[in-house]
C-alpha positions as CSV (number, residue, x, y, z in Angstrom):
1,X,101.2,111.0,73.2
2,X,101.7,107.8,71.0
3,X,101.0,104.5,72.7
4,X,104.8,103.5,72.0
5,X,106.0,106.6,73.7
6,X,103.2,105.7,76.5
7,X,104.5,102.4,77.3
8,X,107.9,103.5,77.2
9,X,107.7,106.3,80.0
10,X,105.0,103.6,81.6
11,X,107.4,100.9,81.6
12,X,110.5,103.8,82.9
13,X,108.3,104.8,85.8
14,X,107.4,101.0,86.7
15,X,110.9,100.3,87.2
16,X,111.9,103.5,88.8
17,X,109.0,102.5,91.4
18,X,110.2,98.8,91.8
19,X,113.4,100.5,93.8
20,X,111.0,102.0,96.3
21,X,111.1,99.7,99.6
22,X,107.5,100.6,100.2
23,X,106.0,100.9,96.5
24,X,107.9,97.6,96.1
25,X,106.0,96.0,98.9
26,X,102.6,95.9,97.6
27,X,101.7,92.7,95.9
28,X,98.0,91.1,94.4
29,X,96.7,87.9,96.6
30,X,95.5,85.3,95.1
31,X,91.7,85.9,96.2
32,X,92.7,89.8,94.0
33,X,93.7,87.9,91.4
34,X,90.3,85.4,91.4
35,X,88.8,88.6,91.9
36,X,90.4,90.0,88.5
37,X,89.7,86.6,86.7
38,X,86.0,86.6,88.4
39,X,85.4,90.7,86.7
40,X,87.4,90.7,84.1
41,X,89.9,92.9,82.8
42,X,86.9,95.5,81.3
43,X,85.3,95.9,84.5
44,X,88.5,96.1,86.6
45,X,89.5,99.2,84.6
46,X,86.0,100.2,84.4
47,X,86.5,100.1,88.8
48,X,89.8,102.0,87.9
49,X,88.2,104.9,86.1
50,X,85.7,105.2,88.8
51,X,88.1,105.4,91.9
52,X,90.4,107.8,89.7
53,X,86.8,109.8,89.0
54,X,86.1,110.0,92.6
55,X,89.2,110.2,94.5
56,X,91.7,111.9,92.4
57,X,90.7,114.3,89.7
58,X,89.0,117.2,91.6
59,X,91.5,120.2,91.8
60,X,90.7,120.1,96.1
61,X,91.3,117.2,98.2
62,X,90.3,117.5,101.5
63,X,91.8,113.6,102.6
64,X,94.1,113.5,100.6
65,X,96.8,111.3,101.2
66,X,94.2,109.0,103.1
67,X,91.5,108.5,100.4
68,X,92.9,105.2,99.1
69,X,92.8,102.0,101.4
70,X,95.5,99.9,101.6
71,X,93.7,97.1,100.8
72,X,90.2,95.7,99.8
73,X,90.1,96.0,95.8
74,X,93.3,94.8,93.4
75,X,93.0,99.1,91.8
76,X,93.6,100.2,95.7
77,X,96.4,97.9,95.8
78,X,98.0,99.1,92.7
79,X,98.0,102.2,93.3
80,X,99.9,102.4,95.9
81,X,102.2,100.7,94.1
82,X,101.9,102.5,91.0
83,X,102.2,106.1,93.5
84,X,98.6,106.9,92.0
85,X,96.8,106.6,95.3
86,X,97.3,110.7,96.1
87,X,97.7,114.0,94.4
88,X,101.0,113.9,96.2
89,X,102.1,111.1,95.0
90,X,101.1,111.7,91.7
91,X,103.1,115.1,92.0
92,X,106.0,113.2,93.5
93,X,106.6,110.4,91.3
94,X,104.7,111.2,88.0
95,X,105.3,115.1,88.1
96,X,101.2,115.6,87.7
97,X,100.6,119.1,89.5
98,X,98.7,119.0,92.8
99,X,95.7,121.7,92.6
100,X,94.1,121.4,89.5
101,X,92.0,118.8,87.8
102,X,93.4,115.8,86.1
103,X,92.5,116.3,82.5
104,X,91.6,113.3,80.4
105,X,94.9,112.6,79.5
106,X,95.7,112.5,82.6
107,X,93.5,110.0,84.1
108,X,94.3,108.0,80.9
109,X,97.9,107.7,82.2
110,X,96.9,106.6,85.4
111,X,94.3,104.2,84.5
112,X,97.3,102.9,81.8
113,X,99.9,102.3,84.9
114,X,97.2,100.9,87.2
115,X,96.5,98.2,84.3
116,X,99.9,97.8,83.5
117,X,100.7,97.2,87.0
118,X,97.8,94.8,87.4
119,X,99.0,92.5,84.4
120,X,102.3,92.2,84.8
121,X,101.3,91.3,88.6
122,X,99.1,88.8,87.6
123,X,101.7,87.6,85.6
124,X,104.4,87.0,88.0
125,X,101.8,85.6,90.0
126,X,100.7,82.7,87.5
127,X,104.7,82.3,87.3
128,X,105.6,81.7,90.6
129,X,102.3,79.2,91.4
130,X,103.5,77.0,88.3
């Protein structure tokens, strides 16, 4: 997939989500976004490739639907946001099969909303404190 078409279907799904009452709710703090500033955009994502490595690839989930807090790390946050915090969700809302690992491509897609998410967040966020 081409990054144009990426950030097209990205950008679709984003506002598709933002018309979900409880996707819609979540939001960064401002000690998530010191926290992002403090890390850095590299090692945020590098957090999001772990978490998506750990919690979400394998084909069998035995929590799933309860293996992403609600809070505690700015990736947690956004994915519930972003509906990448379960293989349901990610069936649900991004059409990405329960019961099978992710394949690269995949997890690239997630990892590219969870980011996406994150920026334009922070971005609001230094809008609204101005």
């Amino acid at each position: 997939m081409n990054e144009v078409k990426k950030e097209k279907i990205i950008s679709d799904v984003l506002e598709s989500l933002s018309h979900s009452k409880f996707r819609s709710s979540f939001h960064l703090k401002d000690e998530d976004i010191n926290y992002i500033k403090k890390c850095g955009t590299k090692k945020i994502k590098e957090h999001a490739e772990t978490f998506i490595n750990e919690r979400l690839a394998r084909s069998d989930i035995k929590n799933d639907g309860k293996q992403t807090p609600m809070k505690g790390h700015p990736v947690f946050i956004a994915q519930h946001a972003t509906a990448t915090c379960c293989r349901g969700c990610l069936e649900k809302w991004h059409h990405i099969k329960k019961g099978k690992e992710l394949t690269d491509n995949e997890k690239n897609y997630i990892i590219s909303i969870i980011l996406t998410w994150i920026k334009k967040e922070k971005n609001q966020k230094k809008f609204v404190n101005n």
